[in-house]
C-alpha positions in Angstrom: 112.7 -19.9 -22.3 111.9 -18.9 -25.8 108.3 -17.2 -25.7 105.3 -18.1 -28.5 102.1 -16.8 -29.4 100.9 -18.8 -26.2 103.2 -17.6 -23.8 103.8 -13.8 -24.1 106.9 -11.9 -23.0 106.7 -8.5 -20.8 107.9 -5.8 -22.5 110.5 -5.5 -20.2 111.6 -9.1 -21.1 111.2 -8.2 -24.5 113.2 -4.7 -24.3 116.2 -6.8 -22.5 116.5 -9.6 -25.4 114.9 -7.9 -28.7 117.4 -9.1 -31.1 117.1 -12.9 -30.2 113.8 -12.4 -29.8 112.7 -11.2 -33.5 115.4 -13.4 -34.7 113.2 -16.3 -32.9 110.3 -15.2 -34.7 111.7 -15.1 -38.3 112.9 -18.8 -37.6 110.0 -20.2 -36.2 107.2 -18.0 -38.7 105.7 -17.8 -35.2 104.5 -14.8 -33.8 105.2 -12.9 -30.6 102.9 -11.4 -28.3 104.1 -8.7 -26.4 102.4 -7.6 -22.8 102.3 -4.5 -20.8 100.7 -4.6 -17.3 99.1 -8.3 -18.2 98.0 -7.0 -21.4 98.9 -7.5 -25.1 99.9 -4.4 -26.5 102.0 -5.5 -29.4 102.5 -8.7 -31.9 105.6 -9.3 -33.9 105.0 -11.4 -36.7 107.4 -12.9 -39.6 107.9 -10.1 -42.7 106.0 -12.1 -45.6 108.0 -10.4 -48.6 104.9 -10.9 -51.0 101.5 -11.1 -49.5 99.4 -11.6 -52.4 101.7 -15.5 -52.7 100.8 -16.0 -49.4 96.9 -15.1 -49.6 97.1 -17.3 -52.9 97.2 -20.3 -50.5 93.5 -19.5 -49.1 92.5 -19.4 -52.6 89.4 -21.4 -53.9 88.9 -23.0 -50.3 85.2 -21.3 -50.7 83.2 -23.8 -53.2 80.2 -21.5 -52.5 79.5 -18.6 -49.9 76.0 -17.2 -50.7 74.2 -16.2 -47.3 76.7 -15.7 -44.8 74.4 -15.2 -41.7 72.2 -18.3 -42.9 71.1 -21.0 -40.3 73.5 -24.0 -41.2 73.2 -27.8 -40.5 69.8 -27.5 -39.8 69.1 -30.9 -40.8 72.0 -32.3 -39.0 69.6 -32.2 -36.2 67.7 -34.4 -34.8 64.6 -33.8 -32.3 64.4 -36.4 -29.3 
């Protein structure tokens, strides 16, 4: 069984298969949570060679962002 970020592996698991394991995770670009005693204690994740291209893709999905801890949708609501 090939573990994901929803089903973690023991460490012992982990410790047994670690090569297949991390090779798993640069295939996929899924990351692996890793559990000691029920739990997470470490996360493997894909090397992302440069960051800043991969942060670029979150860029500009903000129009605006003036008042973070604003009251929002208030007139979505509607009183009965």
């Amino acid at each position: 069984m090939k573990a994901t970020a929803t089903s973690p592996l023991t460490k012992t698991t982990f410790k047994a298969q670690a090569l297949a394991h991390m090779r798993n995770v640069q295939a996929t670009k899924r990351p692996l949570i890793i559990i000691d005693r029920g739990k997470p204690v470490l996360k493997v994740v894909p090397y992302a060679e440069d960051m800043e291209a991969e942060l670029a893709k979150f860029r500009g999905l903000t129009l605006r962002y003036d008042d973070p801890l604003a009251p929002v949708g208030l007139d979505d609501w509607q009183l009965a």
